[in-house]
C-alpha positions in Angstrom: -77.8 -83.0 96.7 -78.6 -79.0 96.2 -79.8 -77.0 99.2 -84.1 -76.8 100.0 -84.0 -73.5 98.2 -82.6 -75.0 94.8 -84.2 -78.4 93.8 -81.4 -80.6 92.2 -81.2 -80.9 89.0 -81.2 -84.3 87.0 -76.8 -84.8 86.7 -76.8 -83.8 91.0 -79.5 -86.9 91.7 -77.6 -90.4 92.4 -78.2 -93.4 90.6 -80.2 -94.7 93.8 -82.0 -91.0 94.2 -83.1 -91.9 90.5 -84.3 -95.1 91.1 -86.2 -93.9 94.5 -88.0 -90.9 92.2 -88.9 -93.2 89.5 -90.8 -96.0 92.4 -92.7 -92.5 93.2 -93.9 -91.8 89.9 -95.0 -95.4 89.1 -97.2 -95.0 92.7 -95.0 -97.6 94.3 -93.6 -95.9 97.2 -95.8 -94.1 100.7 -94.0 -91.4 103.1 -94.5 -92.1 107.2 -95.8 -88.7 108.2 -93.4 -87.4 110.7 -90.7 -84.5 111.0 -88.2 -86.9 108.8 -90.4 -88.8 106.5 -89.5 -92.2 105.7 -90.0 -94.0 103.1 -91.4 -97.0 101.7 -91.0 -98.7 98.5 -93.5 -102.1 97.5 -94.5 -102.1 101.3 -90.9 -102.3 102.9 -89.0 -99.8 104.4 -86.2 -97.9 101.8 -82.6 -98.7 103.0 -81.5 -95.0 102.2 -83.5 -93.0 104.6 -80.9 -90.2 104.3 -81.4 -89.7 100.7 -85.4 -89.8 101.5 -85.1 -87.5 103.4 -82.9 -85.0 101.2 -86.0 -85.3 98.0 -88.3 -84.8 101.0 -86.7 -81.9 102.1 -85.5 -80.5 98.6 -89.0 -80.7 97.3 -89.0 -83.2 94.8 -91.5 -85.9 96.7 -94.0 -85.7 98.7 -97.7 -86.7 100.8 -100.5 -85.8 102.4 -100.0 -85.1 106.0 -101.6 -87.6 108.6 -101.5 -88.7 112.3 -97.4 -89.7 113.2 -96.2 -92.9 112.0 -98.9 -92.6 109.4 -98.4 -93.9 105.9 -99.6 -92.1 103.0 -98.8 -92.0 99.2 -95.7 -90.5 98.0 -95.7 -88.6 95.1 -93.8 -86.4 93.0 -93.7 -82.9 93.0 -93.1 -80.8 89.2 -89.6 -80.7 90.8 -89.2 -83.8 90.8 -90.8 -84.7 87.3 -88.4 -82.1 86.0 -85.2 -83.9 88.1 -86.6 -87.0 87.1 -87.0 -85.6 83.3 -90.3 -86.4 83.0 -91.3 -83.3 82.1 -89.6 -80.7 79.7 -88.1 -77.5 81.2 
């Protein structure tokens, strides 16, 4: 993955970091609000918490902040639209 000052780029992200982005954009996925969010994809708990954690941290997902433990919608950031190549550059 790139470092939280450089958002990776679309050839750095991982066939599962793809997959986890695209669950974001189609509004599938929610972020436990915590100091490591985790997330959730249809309801159930993503098995790669690490790479969660990395498009947490690298800025290409997030939510709105809530009590601990709290679930809220994950979305994506422009970074991650642009990673994602949703968007043009």
């Amino acid at each position: 993955m790139s470092t939280p000052s450089e958002p990776a780029e679309q050839s750095e992200l991982s066939h599962r970091a793809r997959a986890m982005l695209r669950a974001v954009a189609e509004g599938r996925a929610q972020l436990a609000s915590s100091r490591e969010p985790d997330l959730y994809i249809d309801g159930v708990p993503c098995c790669d918490q690490f790479t969660a954690h990395l498009l947490t941290h690298d800025g290409l997902i997030t939510a709105e902040h809530g009590r601990f433990g709290q679930l809220a919608a994950a979305t994506l950031t422009s970074a991650g639209a642009l990673a994602l190549g949703m968007v043009a550059a």
